[in-house]
C-alpha positions in Angstrom: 13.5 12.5 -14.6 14.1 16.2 -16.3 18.0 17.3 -15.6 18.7 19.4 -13.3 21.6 21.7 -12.8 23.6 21.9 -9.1 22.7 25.5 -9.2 19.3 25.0 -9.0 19.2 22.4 -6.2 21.5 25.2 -4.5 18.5 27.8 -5.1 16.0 25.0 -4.3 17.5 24.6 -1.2 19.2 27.3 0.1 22.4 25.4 0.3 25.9 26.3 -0.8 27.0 24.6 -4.0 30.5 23.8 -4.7 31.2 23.2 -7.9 28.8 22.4 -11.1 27.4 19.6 -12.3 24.1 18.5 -14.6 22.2 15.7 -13.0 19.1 13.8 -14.1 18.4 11.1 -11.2 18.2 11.5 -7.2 19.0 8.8 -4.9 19.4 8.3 -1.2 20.5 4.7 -1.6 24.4 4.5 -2.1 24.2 1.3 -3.4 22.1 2.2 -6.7 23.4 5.6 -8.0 22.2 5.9 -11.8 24.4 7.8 -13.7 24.4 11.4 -13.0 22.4 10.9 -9.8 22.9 13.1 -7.1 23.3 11.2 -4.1 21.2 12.7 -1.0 22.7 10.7 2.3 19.5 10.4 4.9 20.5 10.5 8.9 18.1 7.7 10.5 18.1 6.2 14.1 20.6 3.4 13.0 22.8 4.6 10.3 23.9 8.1 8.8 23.9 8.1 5.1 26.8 10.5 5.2 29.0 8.0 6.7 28.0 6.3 2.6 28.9 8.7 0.7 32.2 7.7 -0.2 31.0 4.5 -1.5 28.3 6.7 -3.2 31.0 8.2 -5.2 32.8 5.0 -5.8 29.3 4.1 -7.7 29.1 7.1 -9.7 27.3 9.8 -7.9 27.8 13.0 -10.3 27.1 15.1 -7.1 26.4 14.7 -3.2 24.5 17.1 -0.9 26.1 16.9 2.9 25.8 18.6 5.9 28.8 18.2 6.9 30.7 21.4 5.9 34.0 20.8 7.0 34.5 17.5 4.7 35.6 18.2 1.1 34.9 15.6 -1.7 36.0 14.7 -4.6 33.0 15.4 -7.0 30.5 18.9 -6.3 28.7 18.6 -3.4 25.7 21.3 -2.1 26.2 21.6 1.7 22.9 21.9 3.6 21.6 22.4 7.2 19.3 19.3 7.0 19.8 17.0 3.9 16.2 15.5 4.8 14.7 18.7 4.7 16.5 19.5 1.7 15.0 16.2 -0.2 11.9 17.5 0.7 13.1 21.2 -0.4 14.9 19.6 -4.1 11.6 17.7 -4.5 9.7 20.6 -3.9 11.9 22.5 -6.7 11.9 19.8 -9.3 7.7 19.3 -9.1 7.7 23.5 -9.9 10.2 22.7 -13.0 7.8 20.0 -14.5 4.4 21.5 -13.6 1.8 19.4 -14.6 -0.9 19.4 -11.6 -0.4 17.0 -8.1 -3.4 15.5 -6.3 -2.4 15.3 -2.6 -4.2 12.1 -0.9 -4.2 11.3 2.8 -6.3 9.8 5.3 -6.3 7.6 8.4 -7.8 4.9 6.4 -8.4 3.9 2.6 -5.8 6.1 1.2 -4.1 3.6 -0.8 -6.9 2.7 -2.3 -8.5 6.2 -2.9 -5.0 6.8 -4.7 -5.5 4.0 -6.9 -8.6 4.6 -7.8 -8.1 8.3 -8.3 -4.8 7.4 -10.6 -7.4 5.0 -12.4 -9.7 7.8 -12.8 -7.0 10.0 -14.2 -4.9 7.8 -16.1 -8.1 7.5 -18.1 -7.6 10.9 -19.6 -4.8 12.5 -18.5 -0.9 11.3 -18.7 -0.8 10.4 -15.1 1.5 8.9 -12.8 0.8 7.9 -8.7 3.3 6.8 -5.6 4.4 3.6 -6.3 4.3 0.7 -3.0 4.5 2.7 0.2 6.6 5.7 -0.9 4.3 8.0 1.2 6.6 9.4 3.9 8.8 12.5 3.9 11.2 10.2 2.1 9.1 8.3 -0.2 6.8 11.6 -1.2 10.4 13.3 -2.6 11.0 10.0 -4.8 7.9 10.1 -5.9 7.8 13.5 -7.0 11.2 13.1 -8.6 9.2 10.7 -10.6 7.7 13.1 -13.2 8.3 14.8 -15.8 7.6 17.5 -18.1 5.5 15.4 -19.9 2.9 14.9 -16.6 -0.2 16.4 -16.6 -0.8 15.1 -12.9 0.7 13.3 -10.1 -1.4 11.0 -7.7 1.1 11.5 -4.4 -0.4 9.1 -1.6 1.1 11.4 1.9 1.1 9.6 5.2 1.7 10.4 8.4 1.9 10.0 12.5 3.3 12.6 13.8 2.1 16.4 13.7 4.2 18.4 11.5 4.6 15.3 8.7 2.2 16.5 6.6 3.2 20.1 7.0 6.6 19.4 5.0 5.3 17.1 2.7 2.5 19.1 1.5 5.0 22.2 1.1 7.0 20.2 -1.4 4.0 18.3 -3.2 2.1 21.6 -3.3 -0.8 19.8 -4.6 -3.4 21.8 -6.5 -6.3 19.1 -4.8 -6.1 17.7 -1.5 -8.3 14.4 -0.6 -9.1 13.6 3.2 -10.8 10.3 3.0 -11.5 9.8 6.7 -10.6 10.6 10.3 -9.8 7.4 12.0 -8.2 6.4 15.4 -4.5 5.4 13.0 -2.0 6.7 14.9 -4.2 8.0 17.9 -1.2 6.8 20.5 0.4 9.9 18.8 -1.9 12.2 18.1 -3.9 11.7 21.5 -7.3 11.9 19.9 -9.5 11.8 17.1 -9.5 15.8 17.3 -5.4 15.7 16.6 -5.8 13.5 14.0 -8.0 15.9 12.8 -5.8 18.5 12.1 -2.8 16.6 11.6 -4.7 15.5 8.7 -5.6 19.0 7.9 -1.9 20.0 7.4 -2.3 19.3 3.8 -4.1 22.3 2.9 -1.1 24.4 4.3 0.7 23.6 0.2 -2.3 23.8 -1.4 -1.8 25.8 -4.4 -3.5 28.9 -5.2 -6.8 28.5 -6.0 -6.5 25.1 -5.2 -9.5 22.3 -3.8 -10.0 20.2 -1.0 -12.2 17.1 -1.6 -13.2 15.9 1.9 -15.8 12.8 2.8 -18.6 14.5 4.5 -20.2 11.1 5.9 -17.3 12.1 8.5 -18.9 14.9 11.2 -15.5 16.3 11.6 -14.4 17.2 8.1 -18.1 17.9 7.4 -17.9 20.6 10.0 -14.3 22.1 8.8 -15.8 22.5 5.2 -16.6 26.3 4.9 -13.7 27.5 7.2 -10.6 25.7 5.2 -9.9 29.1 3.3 -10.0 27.4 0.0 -12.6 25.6 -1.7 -13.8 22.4 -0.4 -16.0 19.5 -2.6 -17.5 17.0 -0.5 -18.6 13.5 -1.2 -20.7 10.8 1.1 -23.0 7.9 1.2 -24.8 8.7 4.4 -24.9 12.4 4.2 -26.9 13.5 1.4 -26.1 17.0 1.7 -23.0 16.3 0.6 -21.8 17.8 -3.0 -21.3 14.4 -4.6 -23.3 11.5 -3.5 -24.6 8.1 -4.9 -27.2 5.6 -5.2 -26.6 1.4 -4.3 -27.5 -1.4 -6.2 -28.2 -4.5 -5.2 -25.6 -5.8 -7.2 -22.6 -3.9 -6.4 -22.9 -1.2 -9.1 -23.7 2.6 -7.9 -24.8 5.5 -9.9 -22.7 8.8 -8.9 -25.3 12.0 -8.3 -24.3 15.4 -9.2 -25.7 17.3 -6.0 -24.0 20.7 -6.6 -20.8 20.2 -7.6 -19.7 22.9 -10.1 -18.0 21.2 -13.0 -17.7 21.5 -16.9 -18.8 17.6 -17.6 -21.7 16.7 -15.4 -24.3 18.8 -15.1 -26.0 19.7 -11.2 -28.4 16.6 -10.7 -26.9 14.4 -13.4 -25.9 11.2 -12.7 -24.2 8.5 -14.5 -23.4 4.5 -13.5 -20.4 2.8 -11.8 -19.2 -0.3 -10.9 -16.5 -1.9 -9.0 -14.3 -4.7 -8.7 -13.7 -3.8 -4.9 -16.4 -5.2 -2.1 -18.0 -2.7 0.4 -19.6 0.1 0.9 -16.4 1.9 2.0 -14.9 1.3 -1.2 -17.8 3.2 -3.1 -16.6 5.8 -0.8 -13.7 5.9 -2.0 -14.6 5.8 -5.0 -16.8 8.5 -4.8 -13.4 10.4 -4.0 -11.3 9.5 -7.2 -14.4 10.5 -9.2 -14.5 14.0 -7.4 -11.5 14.7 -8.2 -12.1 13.7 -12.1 -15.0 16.1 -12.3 -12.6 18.9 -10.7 -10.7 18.8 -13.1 -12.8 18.2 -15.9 -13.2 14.7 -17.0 -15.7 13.6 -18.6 -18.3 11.0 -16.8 -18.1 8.2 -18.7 -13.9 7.9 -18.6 -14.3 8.0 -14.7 -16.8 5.4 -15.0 -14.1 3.3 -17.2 -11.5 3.9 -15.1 -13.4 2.5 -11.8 -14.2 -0.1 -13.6 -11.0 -1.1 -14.5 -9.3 -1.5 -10.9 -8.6 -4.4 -9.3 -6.8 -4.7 -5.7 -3.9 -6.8 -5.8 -1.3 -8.8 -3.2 -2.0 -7.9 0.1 -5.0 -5.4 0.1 -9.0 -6.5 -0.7 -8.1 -9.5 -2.5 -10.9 -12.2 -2.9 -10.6 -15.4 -4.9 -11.4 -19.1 -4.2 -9.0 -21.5 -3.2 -8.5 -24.9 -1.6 -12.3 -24.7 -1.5 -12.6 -21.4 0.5 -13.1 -18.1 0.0 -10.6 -15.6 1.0 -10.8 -12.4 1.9 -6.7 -11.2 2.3 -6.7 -8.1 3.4 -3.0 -8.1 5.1 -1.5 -5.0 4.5 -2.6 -3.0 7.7 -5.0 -2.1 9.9 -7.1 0.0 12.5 -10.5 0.2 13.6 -12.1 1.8 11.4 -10.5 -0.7 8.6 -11.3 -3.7 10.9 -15.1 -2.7 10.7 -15.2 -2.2 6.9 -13.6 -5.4 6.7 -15.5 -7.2 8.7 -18.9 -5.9 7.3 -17.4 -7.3 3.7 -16.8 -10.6 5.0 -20.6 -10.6 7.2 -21.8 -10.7 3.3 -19.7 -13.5 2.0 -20.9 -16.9 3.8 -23.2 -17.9 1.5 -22.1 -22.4 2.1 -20.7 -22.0 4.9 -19.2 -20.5 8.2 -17.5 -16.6 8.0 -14.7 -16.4 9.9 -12.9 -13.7 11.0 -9.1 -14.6 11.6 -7.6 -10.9 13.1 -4.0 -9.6 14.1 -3.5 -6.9 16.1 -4.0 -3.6 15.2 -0.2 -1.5 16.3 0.0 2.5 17.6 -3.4 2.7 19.2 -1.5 3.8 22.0 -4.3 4.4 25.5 -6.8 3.5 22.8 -5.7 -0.2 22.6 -8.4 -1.7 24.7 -11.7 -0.3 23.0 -10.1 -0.3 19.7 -9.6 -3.8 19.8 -12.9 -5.1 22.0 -14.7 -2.6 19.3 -13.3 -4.9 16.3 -14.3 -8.1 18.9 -17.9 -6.6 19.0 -17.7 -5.8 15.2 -16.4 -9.7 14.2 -19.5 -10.9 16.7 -21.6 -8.8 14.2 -20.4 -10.2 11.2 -18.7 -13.6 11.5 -19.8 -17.2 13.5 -16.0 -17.2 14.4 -13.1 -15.5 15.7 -9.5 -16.5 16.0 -7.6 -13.2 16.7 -3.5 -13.2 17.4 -1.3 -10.8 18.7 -1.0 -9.1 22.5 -4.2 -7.6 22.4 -5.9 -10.8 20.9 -7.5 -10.9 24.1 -9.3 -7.6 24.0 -10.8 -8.9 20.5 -12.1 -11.4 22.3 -13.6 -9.5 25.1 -15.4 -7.4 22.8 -17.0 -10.5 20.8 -18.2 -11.9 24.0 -20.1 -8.8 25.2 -21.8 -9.4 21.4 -22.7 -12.7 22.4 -20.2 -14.6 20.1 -19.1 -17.8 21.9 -16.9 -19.0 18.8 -14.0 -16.4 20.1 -10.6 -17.2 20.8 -7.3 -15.8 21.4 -3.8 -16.5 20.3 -0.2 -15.5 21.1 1.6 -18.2 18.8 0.4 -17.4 15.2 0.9 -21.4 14.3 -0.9 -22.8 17.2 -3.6 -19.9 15.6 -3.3 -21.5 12.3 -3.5 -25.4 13.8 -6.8 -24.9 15.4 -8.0 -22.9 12.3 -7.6 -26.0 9.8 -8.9 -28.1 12.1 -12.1 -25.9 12.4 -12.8 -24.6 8.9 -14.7 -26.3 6.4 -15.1 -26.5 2.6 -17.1 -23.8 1.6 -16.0 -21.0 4.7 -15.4 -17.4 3.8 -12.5 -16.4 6.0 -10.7 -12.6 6.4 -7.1 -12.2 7.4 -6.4 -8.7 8.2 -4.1 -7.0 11.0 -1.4 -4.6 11.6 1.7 -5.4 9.1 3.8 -6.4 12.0 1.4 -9.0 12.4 2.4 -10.7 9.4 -1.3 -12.4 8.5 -0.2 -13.2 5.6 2.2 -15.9 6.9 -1.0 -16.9 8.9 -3.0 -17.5 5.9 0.0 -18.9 3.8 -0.2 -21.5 6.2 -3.6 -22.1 6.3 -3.3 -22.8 2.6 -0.4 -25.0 2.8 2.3 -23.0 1.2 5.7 -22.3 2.2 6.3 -19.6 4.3 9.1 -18.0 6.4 9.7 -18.8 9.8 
């Protein structure tokens, strides 16, 4: 991180600084201050930071921001209205003293892979950095932007959301100089109320947008398509489906795409050039996404065949997309969350695996689908009957899985509410050879579920 003076967070913020101080390190975590940190305490629903910031001290915070403006302490302290407003408001400050450029991503589903891919893209050509784990809310987006430095030519900032107004103060401290929308889904609908509100929650992103500043927008989705030529800025599109679009591409039978200038104006590839890509990721939605990261590389000006190198280069990881072999099955962990849009893409993936043997579909919950709960969970039933010979799905709305796989016609559907009596009745079922998906909602912990389907130890 660059140092920073207390005076300028005091400009940055609008606070009221008292005393000086030179800081090169940010922290909202009393219990890891780096040396000349400032220590930012965060008010949550269980704890107030500022009741840490004595301990803060003790650790060698070189300066604390507070709203409380009666207390005095015994290194400088800014005083603030809102100290999580004014992370957002020092983050916003410090990305305007590196410069370097910020690609905004967001999207009801595939944004952490569209930011991966995009910082793969980049990385490729430019001295890049990207939001690291889940640091994608208005706490997370602030540490990630405190991440740069002068040296940065641009940040990949991943920005997630579920309530309006989110996106509204992240993107005013990210001021990202391209915005990607990679989807409208049903995330987060019990929220929003419909696929309309996530619509233009989503849409808060272009309120930072920078100056002459792009949106790259997926225009196989109707309702972005239709936004494109009233955003106020301009807009790149990119689809599979919908020809029309700015960028498209071509499939292979083997996995591997070639990426079709439509009418994108760029420096590197030429209106109605093309050139070939492949990836490490299964599914059509991941070409998508794909498709994405390299729009954004021809914006701004790389040259074909380091986006091609880059794409290539990816590989998913942990908890999201992961296929490998083991204990004589393939697996398909794709743990890290869900909705339905995601349960769909998954599913078609795994509808293309059982080459030897059975595809089975084993399917948490999907969380904050609010009134949308029931069809959201009989439509990933209906999608498992279309792609998989079984499902086992867990969770309190297992049931509505099921539903929907019946009305398909799949009679291998059953429902769980004990995630090991789910994992029993799997082992006893699957065979050598099976291609089997775990996906849900993280607070569905499928992971544990296929941990014990392998054998290994997990917690209880």
């Amino acid at each position: 991180m660059e140092r920073f003076t207390l005076a300028q967070a005091e400009a940055w913020t609008k606070g009221e600084a008292r005393g000086e101080a030179v800081l090169n390190a940010v922290s909202t975590d009393s219990r890891h201050i780096p040396a000349d940190a400032l220590f930012v305490p965060i008010r949550g629903d269980k704890y107030d930071g500022h009741d840490f910031i004595a301990k803060a001290i003790d650790n060698g915070a070189g300066a604390i921001v507070s709203h409380r403006r009666s207390e005095e302490y015994r290194v400088p302290a800014l005083y603030v209205e809102n100290t999580s407003q004014a992370l957002l408001d020092l983050a916003g400050g410090y990305r305007e003293l590196c410069g370097g450029k910020v690609v905004g991503v967001t999207g009801s589903v595939g944004k952490t892979t569209t930011k991966e891919l995009t910082y793969a893209v980049l990385a490729e050509g430019f001295r890049a950095q990207k939001t690291e784990g889940n640091l994608n809310n208005e706490i997370g987006l602030p540490l990630t932007l405190f991440r740069m430095t002068r040296e940065t030519e641009v940040m990949v900032a991943e920005m997630g959301m579920n309530h309006f107004g989110e996106l509204s103060r992240m993107t005013m401290a990210a001021r990202p100089d391209i915005a990607v929308i990679t989807n409208i889904g049903t995330s987060h609908i019990e929220f929003l109320g419909s696929r309309e509100g996530i619509l233009q929650a989503k849409l808060e992103i272009l309120e930072g947008l920078k100056p002459g500043g792009c949106a790259v927008l997926c225009g196989d989705e109707p309702l972005l398509w239709e936004k494109r030529s009233s955003l106020g800025c301009r807009a790149v599109t990119y689809g599979i489906e919908n020809k029309a679009c700015d960028l498209t591409c071509r499939m292979a039978a083997d996995g591997s795409f070639t990426i079709i200038n439509n009418s994108l104006s760029c420096k590197t590839l030429p209106v109605n050039g093309s050139f070939a890509a492949k990836l490490s990721l299964p599914g059509a939605h991941n070409v998508l996404n794909a498709l994405a990261a390299a729009a954004v590389g021809l914006v701004l000006g790389e040259a074909p065949e380091r986006i091609a190198r880059g794409l290539a280069s990816y590989e998913a990881s942990g908890m999201r997309q992961n296929i490998y072999e083991q204990n004589g099955f393939r697996i398909f962990a794709d743990c890290y969350n869900a909705s339905p849009d995601a349960m769909e893409a998954a599913l078609a993936v795994l509808g293309r695996m059982g080459d030897t043997g059975s595809r089975i579909a084993v399917l948490g919950s999907m969380l904050e689908l609010g009134d949308y709960a029931e069809e959201g969970h009989r439509r990933a039933g209906r999608a498992a009957a279309e792609n998989a010979d079984a499902l086992y799905a867990y969770g309190p709305d297992a049931d509505a899985m099921v539903r929907g796989a019946r009305e398909q016609g799949m009679a291998a559907a059953f429902a769980f509410a004990d995630q090991n009596e789910l994992v029993r009745e799997l082992v006893k079922a699957a065979r050598t050879g099976d291609a089997l998906l775990f996906k849900g909602s993280r607070g569905m912990k499928m992971e544990r579920a296929l941990g014990l389907f392998l054998g290994e130890d997990v917690e209880e």
